[in-house]
C-alpha positions in Angstrom: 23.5 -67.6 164.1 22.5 -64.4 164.9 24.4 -62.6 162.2 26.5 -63.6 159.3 29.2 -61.4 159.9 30.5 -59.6 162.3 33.3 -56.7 162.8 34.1 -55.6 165.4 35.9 -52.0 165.8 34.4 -49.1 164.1 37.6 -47.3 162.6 38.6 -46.8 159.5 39.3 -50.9 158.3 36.0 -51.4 160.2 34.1 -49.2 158.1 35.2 -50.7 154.9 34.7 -54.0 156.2 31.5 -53.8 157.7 29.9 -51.5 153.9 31.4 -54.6 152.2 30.0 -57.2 153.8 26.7 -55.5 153.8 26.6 -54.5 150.2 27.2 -57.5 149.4 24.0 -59.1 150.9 25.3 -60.6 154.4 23.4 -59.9 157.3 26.5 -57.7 159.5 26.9 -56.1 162.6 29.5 -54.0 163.4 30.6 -53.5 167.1 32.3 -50.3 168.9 33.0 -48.9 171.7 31.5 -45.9 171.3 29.5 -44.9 168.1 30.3 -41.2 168.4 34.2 -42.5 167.6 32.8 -44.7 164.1 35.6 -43.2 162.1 37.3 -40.5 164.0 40.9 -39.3 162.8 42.4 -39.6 166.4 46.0 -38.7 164.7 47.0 -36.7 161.4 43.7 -35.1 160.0 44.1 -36.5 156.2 43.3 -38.4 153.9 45.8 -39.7 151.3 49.5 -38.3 150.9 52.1 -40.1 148.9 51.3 -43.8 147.9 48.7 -43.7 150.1 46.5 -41.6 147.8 47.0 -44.8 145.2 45.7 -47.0 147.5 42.5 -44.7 148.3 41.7 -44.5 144.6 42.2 -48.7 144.6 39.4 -48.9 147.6 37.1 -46.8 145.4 37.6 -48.5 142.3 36.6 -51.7 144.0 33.3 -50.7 145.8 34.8 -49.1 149.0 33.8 -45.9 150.4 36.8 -44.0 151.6 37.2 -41.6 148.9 33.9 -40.6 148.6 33.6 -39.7 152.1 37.2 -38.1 152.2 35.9 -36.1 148.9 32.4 -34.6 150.2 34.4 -33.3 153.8 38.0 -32.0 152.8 39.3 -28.7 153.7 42.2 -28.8 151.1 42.6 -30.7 148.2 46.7 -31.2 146.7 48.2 -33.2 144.4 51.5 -34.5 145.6 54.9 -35.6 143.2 53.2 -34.1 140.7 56.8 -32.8 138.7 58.3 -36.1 139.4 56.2 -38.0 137.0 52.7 -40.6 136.9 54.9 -43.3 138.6 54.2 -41.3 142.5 52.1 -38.4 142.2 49.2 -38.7 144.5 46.4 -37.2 146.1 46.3 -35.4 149.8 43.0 -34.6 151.0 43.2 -32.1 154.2 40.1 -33.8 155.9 37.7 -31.9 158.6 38.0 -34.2 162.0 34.5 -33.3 162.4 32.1 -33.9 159.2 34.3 -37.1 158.0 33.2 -39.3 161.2 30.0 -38.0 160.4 29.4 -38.5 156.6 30.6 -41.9 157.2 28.3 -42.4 160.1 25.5 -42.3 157.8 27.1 -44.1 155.0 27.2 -47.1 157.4 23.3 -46.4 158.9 21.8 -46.0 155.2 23.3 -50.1 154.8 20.5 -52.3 155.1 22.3 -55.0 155.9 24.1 -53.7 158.8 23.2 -53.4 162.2 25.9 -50.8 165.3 26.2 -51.8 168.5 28.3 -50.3 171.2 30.1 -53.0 173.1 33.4 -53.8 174.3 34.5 -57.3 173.4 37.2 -59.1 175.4 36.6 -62.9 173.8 35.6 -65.1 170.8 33.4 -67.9 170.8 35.4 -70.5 169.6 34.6 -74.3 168.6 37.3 -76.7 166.8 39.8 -74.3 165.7 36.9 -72.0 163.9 35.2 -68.5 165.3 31.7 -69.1 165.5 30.8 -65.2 167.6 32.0 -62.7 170.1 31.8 -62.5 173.9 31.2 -59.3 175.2 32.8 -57.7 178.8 29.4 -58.0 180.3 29.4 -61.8 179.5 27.1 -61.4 176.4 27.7 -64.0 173.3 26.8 -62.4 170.0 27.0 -65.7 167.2 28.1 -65.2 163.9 29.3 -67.5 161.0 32.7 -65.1 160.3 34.1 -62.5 163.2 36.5 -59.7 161.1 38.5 -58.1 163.9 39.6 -54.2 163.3 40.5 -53.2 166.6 43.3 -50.5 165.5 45.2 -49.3 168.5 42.8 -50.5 171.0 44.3 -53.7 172.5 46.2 -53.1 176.1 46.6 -49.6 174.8 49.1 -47.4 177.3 49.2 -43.5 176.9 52.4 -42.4 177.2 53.3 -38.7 178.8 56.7 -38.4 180.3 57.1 -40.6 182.9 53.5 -41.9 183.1 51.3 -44.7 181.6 48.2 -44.9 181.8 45.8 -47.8 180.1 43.8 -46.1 178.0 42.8 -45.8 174.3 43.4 -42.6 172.6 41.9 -39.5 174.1 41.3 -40.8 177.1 38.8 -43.7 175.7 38.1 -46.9 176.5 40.6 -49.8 175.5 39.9 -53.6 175.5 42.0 -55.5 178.4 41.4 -58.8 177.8 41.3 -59.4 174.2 44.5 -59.8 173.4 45.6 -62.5 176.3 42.9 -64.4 175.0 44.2 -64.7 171.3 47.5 -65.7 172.6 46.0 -68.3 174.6 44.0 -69.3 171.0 48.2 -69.6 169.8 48.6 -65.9 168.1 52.4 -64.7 168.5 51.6 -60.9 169.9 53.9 -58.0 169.1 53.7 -54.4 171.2 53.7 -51.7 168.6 53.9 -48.2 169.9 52.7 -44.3 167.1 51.9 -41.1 169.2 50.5 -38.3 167.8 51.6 -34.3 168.2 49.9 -31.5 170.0 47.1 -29.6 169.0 47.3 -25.7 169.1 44.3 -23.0 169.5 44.6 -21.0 166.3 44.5 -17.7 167.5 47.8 -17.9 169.7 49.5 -18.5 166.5 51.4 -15.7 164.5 50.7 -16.4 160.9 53.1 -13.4 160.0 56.0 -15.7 160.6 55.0 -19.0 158.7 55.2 -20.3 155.4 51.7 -19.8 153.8 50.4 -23.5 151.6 47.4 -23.3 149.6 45.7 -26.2 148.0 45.9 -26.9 144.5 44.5 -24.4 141.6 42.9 -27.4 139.9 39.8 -29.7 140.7 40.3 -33.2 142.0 38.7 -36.0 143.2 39.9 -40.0 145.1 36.4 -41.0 143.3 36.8 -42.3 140.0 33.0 -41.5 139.3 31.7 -38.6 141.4 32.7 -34.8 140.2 34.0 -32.6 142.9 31.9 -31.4 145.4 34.0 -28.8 147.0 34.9 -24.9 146.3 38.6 -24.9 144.7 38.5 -20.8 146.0 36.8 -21.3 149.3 39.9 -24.2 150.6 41.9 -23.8 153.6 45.3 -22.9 153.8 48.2 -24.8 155.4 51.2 -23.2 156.9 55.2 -24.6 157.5 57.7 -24.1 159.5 60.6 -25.1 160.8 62.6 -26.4 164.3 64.7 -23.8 165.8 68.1 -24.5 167.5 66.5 -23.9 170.9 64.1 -26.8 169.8 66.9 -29.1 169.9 69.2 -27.8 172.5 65.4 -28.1 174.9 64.9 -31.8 173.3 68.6 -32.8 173.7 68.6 -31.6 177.5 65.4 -33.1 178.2 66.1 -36.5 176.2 65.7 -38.6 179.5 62.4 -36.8 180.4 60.6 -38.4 177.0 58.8 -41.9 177.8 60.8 -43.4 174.6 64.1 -42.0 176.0 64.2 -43.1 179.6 61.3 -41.7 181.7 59.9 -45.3 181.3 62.1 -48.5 181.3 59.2 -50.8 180.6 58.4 -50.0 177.1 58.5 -52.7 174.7 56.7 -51.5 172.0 58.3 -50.9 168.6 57.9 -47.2 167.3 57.2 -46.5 162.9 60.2 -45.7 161.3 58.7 -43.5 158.5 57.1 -41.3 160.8 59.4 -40.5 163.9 58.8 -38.2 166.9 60.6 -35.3 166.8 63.0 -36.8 169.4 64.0 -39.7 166.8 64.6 -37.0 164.3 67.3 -35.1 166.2 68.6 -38.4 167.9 68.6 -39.9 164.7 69.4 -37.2 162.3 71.8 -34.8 164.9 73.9 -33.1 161.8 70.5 -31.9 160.5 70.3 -28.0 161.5 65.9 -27.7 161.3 62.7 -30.0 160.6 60.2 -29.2 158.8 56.7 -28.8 160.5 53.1 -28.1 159.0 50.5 -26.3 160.9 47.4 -27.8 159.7 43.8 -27.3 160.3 41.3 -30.2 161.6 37.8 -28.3 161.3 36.2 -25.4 159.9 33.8 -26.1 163.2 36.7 -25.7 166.2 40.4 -24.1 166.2 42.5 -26.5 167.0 45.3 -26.4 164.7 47.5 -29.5 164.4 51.2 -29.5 164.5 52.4 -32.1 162.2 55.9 -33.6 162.5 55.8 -32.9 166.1 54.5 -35.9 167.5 56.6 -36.5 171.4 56.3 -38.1 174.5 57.7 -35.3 176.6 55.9 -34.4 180.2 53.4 -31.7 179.4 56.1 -28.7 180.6 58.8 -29.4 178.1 56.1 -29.4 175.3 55.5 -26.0 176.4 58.9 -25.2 176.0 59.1 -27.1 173.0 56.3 -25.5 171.0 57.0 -22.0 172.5 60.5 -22.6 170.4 58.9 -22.5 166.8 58.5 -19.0 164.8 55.0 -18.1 165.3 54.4 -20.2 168.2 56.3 -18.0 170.8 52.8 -17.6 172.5 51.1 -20.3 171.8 48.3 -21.8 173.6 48.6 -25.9 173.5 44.4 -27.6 173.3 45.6 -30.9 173.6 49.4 -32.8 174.5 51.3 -35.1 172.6 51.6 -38.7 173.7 52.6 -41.8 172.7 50.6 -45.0 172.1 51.5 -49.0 173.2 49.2 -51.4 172.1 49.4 -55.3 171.4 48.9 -56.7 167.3 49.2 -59.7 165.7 52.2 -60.9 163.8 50.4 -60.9 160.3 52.3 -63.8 158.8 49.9 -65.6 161.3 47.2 -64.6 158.2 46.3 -65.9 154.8 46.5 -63.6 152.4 42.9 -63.3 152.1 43.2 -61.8 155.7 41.9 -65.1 157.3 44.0 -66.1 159.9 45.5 -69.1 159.7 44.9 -70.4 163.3 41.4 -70.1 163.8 39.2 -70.2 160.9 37.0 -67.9 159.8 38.4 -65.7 161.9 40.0 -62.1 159.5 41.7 -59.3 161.0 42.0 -56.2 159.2 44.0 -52.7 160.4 46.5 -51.8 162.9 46.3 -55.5 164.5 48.0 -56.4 161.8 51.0 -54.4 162.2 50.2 -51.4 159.8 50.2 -47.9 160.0 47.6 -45.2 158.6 44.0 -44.5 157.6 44.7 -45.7 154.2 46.3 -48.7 154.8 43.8 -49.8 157.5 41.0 -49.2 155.2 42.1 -51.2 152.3 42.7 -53.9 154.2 38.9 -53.7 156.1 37.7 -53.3 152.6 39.6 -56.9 151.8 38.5 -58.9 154.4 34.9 -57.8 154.3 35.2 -58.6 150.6 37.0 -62.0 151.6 34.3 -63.1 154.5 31.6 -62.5 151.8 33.4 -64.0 149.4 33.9 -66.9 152.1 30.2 -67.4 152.7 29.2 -67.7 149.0 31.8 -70.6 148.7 33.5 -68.5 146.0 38.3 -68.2 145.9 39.2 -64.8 147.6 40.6 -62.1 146.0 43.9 -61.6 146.7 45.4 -58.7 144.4 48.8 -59.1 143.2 52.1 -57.0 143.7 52.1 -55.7 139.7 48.1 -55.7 140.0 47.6 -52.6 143.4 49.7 -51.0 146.4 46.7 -53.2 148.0 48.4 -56.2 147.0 51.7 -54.8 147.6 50.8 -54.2 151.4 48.6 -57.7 151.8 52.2 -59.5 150.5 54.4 -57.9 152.6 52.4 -58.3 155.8 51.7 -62.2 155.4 55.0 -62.8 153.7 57.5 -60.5 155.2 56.1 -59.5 158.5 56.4 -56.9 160.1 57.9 -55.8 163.8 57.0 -52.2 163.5 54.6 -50.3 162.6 54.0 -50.7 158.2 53.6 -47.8 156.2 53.4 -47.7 153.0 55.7 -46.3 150.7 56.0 -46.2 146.8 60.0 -47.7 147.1 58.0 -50.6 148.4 56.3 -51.8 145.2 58.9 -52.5 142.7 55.7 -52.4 139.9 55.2 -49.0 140.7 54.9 -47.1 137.2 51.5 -49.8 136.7 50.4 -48.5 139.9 49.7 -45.0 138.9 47.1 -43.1 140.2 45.6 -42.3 136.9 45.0 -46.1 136.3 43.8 -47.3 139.8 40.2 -47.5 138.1 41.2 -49.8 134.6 43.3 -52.2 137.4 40.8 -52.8 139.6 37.0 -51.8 138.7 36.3 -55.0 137.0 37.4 -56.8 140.1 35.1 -54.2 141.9 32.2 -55.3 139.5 32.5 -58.9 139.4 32.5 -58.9 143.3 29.0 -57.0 142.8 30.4 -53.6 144.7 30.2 -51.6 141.5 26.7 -51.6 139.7 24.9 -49.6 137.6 26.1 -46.2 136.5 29.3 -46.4 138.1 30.1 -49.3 136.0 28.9 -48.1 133.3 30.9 -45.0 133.5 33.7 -47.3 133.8 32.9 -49.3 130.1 33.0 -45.6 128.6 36.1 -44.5 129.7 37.8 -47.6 128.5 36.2 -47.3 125.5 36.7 -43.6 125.2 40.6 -44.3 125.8 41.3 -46.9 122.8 39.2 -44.7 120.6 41.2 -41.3 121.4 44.2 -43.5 120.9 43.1 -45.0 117.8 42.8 -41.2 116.7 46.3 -40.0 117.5 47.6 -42.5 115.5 45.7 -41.1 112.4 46.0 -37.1 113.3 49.2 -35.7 111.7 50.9 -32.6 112.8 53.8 -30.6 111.0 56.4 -30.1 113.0 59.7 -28.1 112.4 62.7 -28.9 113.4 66.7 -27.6 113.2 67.3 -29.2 110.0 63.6 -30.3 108.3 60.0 -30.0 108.5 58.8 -33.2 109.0 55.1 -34.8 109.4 54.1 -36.9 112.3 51.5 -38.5 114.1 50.4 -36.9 117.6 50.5 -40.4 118.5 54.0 -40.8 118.0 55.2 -37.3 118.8 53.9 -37.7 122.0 56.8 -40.0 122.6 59.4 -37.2 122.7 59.3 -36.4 126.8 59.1 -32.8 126.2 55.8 -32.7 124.3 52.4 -32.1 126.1 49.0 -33.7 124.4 46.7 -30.1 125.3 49.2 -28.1 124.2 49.5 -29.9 120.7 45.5 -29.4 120.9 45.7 -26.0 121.2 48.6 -25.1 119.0 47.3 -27.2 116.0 43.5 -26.5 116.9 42.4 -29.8 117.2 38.9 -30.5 118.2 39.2 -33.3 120.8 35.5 -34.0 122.9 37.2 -35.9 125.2 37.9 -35.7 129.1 40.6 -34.2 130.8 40.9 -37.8 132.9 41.0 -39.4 129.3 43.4 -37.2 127.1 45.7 -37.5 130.9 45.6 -41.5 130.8 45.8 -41.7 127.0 49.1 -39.5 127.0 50.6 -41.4 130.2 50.5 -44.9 128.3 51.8 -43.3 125.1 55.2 -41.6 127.0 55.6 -44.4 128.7 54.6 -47.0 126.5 58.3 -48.7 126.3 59.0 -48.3 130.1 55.9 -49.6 130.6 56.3 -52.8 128.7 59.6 -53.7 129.7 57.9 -53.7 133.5 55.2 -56.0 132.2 57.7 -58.2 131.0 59.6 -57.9 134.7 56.1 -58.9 136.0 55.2 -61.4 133.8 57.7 -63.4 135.1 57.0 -63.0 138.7 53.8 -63.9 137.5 54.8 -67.4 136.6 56.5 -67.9 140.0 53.4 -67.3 141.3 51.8 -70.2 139.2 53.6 -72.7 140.6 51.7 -73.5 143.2 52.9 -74.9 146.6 50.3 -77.4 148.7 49.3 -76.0 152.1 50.2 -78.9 154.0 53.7 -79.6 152.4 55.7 -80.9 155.3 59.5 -79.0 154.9 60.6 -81.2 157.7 60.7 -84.0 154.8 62.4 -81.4 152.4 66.0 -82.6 152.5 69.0 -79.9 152.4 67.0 -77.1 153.1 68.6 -74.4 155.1 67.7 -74.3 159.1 66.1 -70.8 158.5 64.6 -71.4 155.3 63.0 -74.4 156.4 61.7 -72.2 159.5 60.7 -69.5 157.7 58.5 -71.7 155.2 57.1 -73.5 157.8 56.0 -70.4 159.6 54.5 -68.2 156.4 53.3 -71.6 154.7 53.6 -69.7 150.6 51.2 -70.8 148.9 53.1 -70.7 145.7 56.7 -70.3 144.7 56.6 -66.4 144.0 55.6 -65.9 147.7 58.2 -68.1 149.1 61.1 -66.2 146.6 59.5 -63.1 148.7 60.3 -64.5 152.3 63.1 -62.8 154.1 65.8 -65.6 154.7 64.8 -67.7 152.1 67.4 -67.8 149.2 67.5 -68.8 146.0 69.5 -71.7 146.2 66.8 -72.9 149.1 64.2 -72.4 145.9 66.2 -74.8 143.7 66.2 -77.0 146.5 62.0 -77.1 146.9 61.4 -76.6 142.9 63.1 -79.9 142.5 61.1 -81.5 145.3 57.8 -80.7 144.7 59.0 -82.3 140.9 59.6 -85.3 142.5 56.8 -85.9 144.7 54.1 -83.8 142.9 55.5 -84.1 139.6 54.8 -80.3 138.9 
């Protein structure tokens, strides 16, 4: 073989993928169209936002490389939710579109393991049902003992502009044309997905005077559990927001047919994302709503294009200019780039195991946008899974497969290989019903012993990791023994700090302060202590909710159970489980048109034939 691994796409699940398999000792090469795109931020210049901050501290605390990078080349820095509790706050880096691509770059060219190649591929080498390489356009076979595919939005990809299409991938690159067809010949069911992204503006056409002024947050942070931060908290860039005029509707709503998703084109089969509309959905779909809310954001210190978030259309190039010349301080504007839309072709991801492996050809992953998702974030943590999983493959070692009370990771990973998906998947924090365990403050004592046991965090890092866990139960230990005096309406009363925390109201620095308590701790520790004091009793009655998904999820179900033979299962059910194939009972309880009563109805089965 001429490498061990191979991925092929160079985005963000690529990236991840490709570090992974490379740290981990496997002789990689990761293949792209072109290299100057390794990591590019072709949409919303950011890194993080609501859940999705979560699941950038997850990848770092198990080896992956997405929040450093994000944290050495941010403009802003902001911590979202942060008044509505530990449960969904989360980070939001304003990234620069220039030195991200580039920092990552040379992430991936310092791994010794890892070889970039430009290359377009259209096929896979495939013998007996199992990948065994690539075939390039140029007719070149590349062999490998596991291909990871994290080809984003780059399969049959259509730009979308009023009433044209035109096959390309975004900005004008490259896209593969074959790919695709030749999966579905392999027997991969295909589904046409369709994002778009808004217009960029030239900065100095903009009047500032008349826009909403957002500033990053006064206070340091970081999506690495381990580095300090690297960036000036007085030196960040400013936001700005605004909103949609009524002349921005009434132009939208007497243009509606002129948009590609709203009659210009009658051949568009592609499935737009739900959670992130283009402004045409949002009046369409929310008419009674008088404005929207729009940010002007920066993508570089290096250039001035300023991009207009919440604005993403598919309207001919004219309307747009009617469109953005509708917004306060945009009367003048000068549009860099148009908004389009994007088709491309994915995988349904039920098709996968939920180590990522597909289930039709073996050793073949897929990681990214080909599986249905949307986002950076959610692209890279998968990439960072199945690089983890192919490694993991090779060394005849179980995958990891995280569970739903365990990361947002696992969350995702379930819902795409049990649920499916026929647009595009963000995530969301209503999604995981474990949320409160999935706190941002806690991503690192989840997950960094997975991240160590893999072999992705050594050294330092790890030991970094032992002291903070030691440093928690020993501040907690000391609460419980530190007592304050505290006055109430009727009595004076002495307490522990431990269990005064408990009243919602209190704060653990200011009882510091007030009482003059000399505590050489970290603000990262006296945060987390205080979080699983408050919510020590919510927490626990969610571990009990887990625990007994958890035993669901012991009773295991054999691969190869035939359901034909299962008698009076429902028609759908027994479709449904043939076509997901759970590999236990908490995973088929998670299947959309499987019901209870169809669980009774396989529980007593496998007791019958499997006596389990």
């Amino acid at each position: 073989m001429d490498y061990e691994i191979i991925v092929v796409g160079g985005g963000h699940a690529g990236c991840e993928a490709a570090v992974a398999s490379s740290r981990k000792g496997h002789k990689t090469l990761l293949i792209t169209g072109n290299i100057n795109n390794i990591a590019t931020m072709p949409c919303n210049p950011s890194i993080g936002g609501s859940a999705k901050g979560i699941i950038v501290r997850e990848i770092d605390a198990l080896g992956g490389v997405m929040g450093e990078v994000a944290d050495s080349t941010l403009l802003q820095m902001k911590m979202l939710n942060y008044a509505k509790g530990p449960a969904v706050k989360s980070l939001r880096a304003q990234s620069d579109k220039i030195t991200y691509p580039k920092k990552m770059l040379e992430v991936l060219r310092n791994e010794k393991n890892l070889s970039i190649k430009e290359g377009m591929v259209e096929n896979l080498i495939v013998n007996d049902s199992s990948v065994k390489g690539i075939i390039l356009e140029n007719g070149e076979n590349i062999t490998s003992n596991i291909v990871i595919l994290t080809t984003g939005t780059y399969l049959k990809s259509d730009i979308l502009i009023g009433d044209t299409r035109t096959r390309s991938g975004p900005h004008d690159e490259r896209t593969s044309l074959h790919l695709s067809d030749n999966l579905k010949k392999y027997g991969f069911n295909i589904l046409r997905l369709k994002t778009g992204t808004p217009p960029r503006i030239e900065r100095n056409s903009i009047d500032f005077t008349k826009t909403k002024k957002e500033e990053g947050d006064r206070k340091y942070y970081t999506f690495s559990h381990t580095n300090n931060p690297s960036y000036d908290i007085n030196a960040q860039e400013p936001c700005y927001l605004i909103y949609t005029t009524d002349e921005t509707k009434k132009i939208i709503m007497d243009n509606l047919n002129k948009s590609s998703m709203y009659g210009a084109l009658d051949d568009i089969t592609g499935v737009g994302p739900r959670y992130c509309p283009s402004i045409e959905d949002k009046v369409v779909r929310f008419n009674d709503k008088e404005k929207h809310q729009l940010f002007l954001e920066p993508e570089s210190k290096y250039y001035d294009d300023i991009y207009l978030q919440g604005f993403s259309t598919s309207m001919p190039r004219n309307i747009q200019e009617q469109m953005v010349h509708s917004l306060p301080g945009l009367e003048h504007a000068k549009i860099l780039k148009y908004a389009y839309a994007i088709e491309y072709d994915a995988i349904y991801p039920t098709q996968l195991k939920p180590s990522l492996e597909t289930k039709i050809i073996e050793n073949l992953f897929t990681a990214g946008q080909i599986n249905g998702t949307s986002g950076y974030e959610e692209a890279a943590c998968q990439g960072l899974i199945a690089g983890i999983n192919a490694s993991l493959k090779l060394e005849g070692k179980k995958p990891l497969i995280l569970k739903r009370n365990e990361a947002y990771i696992g969350v995702l990973i379930d819902d795409l290989v049990t649920k499916g998906t026929k647009e595009p998947y963000r995530m969301l924090t209503s999604r995981a019903e474990y949320r409160l365990l999935l706190r941002h403050d806690n991503s690192d004592l989840r997950l960094t012993d997975y991240g160590h046991d893999i072999g992705l965090i050594t050294g330092e890092k790890y030991e970094k990791f032992i002291q903070k866990k030691k440093d928690i139960l020993e501040l907690t230990e000391e609460l419980k023994n530190i007592k304050i005096t505290v006055d109430t309406e009727k009595t004076r009363r002495t307490i522990s700090v431990y269990d005064y925390l408990k009243n919602p109201t209190a704060n653990l620095k200011e009882i510091l302060n007030i009482y003059h308590l000399n505590i050489n701790y970290s603000d990262e520790v006296i945060e987390e202590v205080e979080v699983q004091i408050k919510y020590d009793g919510y927490i626990k009655k969610i571990e009990r909710e887990a625990e007994k998904m958890l035993k669901n999820e012991e009773k295991q179900i054999p691969i190869d159970l035939d359901y034909d033979k299962v008698p009076n299962l429902a028609s759908e059910a027994r479709q449904k489980l043939k076509e997901v194939r759970p590999l236990n009972i908490g995973q088929a309880l998670r299947i959309s048109g499987v019901n209870p009563s169809d669980i009774s109805i396989l529980l007593v089965y496998l007791k019958r034939k499997y006596n389990e």
